[in-house]
C-alpha positions in Angstrom: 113.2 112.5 163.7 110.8 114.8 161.9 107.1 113.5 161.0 107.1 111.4 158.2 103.1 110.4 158.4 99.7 111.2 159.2 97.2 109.0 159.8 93.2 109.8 159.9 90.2 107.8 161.5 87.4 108.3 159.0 84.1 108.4 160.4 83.4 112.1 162.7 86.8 113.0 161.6 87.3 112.7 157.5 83.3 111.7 157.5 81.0 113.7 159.3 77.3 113.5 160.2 75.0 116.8 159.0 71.7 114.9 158.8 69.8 113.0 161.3 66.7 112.9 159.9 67.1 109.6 158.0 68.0 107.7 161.5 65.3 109.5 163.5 62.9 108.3 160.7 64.0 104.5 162.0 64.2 105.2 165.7 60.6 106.3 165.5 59.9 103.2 163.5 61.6 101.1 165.6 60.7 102.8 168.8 64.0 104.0 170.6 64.7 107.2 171.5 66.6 109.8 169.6 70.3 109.0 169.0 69.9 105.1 170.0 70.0 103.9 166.5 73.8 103.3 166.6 74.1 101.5 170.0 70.5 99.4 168.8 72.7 98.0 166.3 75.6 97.5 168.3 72.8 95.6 170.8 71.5 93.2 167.8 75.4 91.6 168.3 76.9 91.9 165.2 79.3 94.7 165.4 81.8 93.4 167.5 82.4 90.3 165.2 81.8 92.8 161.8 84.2 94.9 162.8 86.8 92.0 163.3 85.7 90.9 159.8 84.1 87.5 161.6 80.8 87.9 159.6 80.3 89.8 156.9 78.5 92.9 156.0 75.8 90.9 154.6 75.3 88.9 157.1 75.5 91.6 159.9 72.4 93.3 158.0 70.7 89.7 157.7 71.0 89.8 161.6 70.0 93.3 162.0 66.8 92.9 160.6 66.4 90.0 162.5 66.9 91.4 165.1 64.5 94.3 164.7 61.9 92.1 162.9 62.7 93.8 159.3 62.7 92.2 155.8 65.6 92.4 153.2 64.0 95.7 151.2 64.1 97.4 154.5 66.9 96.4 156.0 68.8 97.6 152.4 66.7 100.9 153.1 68.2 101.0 156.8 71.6 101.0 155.8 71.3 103.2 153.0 69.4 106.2 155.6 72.4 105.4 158.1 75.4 106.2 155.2 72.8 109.5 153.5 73.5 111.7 156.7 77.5 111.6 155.9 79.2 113.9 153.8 82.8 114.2 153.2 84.9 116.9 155.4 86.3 118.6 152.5 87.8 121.5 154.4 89.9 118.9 156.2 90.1 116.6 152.7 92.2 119.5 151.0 94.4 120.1 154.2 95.1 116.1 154.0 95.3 116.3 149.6 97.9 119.7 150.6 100.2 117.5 153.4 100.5 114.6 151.3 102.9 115.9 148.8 104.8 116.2 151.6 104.2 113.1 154.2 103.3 109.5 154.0 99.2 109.6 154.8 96.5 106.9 155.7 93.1 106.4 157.1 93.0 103.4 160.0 89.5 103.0 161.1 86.9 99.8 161.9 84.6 99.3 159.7 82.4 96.3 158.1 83.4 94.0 155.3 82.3 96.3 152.9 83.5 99.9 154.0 86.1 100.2 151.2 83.7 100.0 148.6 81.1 102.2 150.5 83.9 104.8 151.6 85.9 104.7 147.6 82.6 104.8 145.6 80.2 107.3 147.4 83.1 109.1 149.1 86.6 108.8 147.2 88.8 108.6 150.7 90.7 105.8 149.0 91.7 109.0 146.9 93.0 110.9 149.6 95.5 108.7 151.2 98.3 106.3 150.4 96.6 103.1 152.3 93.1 102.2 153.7 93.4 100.2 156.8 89.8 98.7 157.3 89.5 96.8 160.4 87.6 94.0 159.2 90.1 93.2 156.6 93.1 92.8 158.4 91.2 90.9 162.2 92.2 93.8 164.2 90.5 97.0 165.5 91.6 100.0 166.7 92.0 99.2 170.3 94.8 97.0 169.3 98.1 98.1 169.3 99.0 95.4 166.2 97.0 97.7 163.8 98.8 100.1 164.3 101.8 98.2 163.7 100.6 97.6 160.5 100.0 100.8 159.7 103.4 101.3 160.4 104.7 98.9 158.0 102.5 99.7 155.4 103.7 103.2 155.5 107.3 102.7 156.5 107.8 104.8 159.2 108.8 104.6 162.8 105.6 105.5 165.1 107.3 108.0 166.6 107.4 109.5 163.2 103.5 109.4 162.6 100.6 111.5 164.2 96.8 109.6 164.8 94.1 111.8 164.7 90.9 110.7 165.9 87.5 112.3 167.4 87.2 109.5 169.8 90.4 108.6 172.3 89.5 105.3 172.7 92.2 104.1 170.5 94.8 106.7 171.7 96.4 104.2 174.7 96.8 101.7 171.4 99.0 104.3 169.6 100.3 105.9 172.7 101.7 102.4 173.5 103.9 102.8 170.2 104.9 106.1 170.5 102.9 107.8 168.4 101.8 111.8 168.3 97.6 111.9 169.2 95.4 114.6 168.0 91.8 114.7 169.4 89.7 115.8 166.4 87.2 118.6 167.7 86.6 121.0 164.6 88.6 121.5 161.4 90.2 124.7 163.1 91.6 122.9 166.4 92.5 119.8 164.5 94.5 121.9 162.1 96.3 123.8 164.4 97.3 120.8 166.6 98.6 118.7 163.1 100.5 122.0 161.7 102.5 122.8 165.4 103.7 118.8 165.1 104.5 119.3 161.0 106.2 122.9 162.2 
């Protein structure tokens, strides 16, 4: 059968990073060396069990600044310097608004307990899709086939039917599993190209 559905991972693909400068502000605070920000964070423990929506957002920022010795004003400033340095990909936003007159789309992506209302109000991706899938909502991350499933069924389509695009292809043996179509997300160009030949 012909695609029926395209699904996007947000962050580096629909979401991109153009500014540092905020997160090398806190890794000289905090002493780490550039670009260690992310996996610091990862290291304070609470992603894993964020992600999987075990804890919430507010509690994995409670044990962030624990962690790096920070009270609640700064800790609030630390996550709002991490989200600044996004903007949306809007070349690749009006490719996904122009496909989806024409094919069933969806963003499936891990995330923290309060992603939707970060990615809807200061980005509008709930906009550009037909369904969010946030990780910490539904117990499952990308590295698990099931959430993909869900996807499926959400969308009504067959994975076979469906192409995943995502920078990172960590989750691709997940989807790969199902049958799905993978795209690697490079550049807007590349991506673009590779979606279009599988919509041709």
């Amino acid at each position: 059968m012909a695609i029926q559905a395209v699904i996007f991972d947000i962050e580096g693909v629909l979401l991109r990073k153009v500014d540092s400068s905020a997160e090398r502000k806190w890794e000289d605070r905090l002493d780490l060396e550039e670009g260690e920000l992310s996996r610091a964070i990862d290291r304070a423990g609470v992603s894993g069990a964020a992600n999987l929506g075990k804890v919430t957002a507010a509690e994995a920022w409670k044990r962030v600044g624990e962690h790096f010795g920070l009270n609640d004003a700064e800790v609030q400033e630390l996550e709002q310097d991490i989200w600044s340095g996004y903007e949306l990909n809007h070349e690749l936003a009006d490719f996904l608004q122009g496909v989806r007159s024409r094919y069933k789309t969806a963003t499936v992506s891990n995330g923290w307990s309060n992603a939707r209302e970060v990615l809807s109000r200061r980005f509008g991706i709930d906009k550009l899709v037909d369904t969010m899938i946030i990780s910490s909502e539904v117990g499952l991350t990308k590295i698990d086939a099931r959430l993909f499933q869900l996807a499926m069924f959400r969308l009504n389509v067959w994975p076979e039917d469906t192409i995943f695009v995502d920078d990172d292809t960590t989750a691709f043996d997940s989807a790969w599993l199902l049958g799905m179509k993978a795209v690697q997300f490079k550049d807007n160009e590349q991506a673009i190209a590779a979606i279009q030949k599988y919509l041709a």
